[in-house]
C-alpha positions in Angstrom: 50.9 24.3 -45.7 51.1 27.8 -47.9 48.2 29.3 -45.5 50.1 28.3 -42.1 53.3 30.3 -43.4 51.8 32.8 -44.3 50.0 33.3 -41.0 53.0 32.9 -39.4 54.9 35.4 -41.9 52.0 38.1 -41.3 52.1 37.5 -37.9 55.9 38.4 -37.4 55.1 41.3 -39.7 52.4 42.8 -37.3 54.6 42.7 -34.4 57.3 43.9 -35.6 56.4 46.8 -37.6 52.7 47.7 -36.7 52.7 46.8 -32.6 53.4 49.6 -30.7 55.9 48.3 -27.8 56.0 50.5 -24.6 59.5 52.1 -23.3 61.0 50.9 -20.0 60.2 53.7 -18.2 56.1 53.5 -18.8 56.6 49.5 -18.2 58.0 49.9 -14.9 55.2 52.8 -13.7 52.5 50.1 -15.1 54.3 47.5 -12.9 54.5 50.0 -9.7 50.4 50.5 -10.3 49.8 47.1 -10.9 51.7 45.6 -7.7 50.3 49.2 -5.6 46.3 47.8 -6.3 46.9 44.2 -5.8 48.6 45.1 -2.1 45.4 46.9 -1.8 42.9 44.8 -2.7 44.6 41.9 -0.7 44.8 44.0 2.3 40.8 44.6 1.5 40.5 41.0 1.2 42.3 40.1 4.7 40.4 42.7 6.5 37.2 41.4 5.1 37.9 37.7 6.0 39.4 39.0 9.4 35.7 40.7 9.9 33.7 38.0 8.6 36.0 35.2 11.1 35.4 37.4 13.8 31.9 38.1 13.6 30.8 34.4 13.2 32.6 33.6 16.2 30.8 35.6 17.9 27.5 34.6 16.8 28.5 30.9 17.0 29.6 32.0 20.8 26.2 33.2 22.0 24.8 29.9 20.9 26.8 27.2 21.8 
């Protein structure tokens, strides 16, 4: 029981005096990136599967 309070004690410790949290202003630009790249990569994504759809009706087309 002494070793699970003691984690827990440590643990508070660590993030409250040795984490380094970041300011508002560096959380928000790390949100902007974030939600920039994943608009990105899910336009990528919808282009590719667009392509892909496309081209295998075609091919399905000539054969059938």
């Amino acid at each position: 029981m002494n070793k699970i309070k003691t984690y827990f004690v440590e643990t508070y410790n660590e993030l409250v005096h040795k984490v380094t949290w970041p300011k508002l202003s560096e959380l928000q630009s790390s949100a902007v990136v974030v939600m920039v790249a994943s608009l990105i990569i899910s336009v990528v994504v919808f282009l590719m599967d667009f392509s892909f759809k496309e081209l295998l009706s075609l091919i399905y087309g000539l054969f059938y």
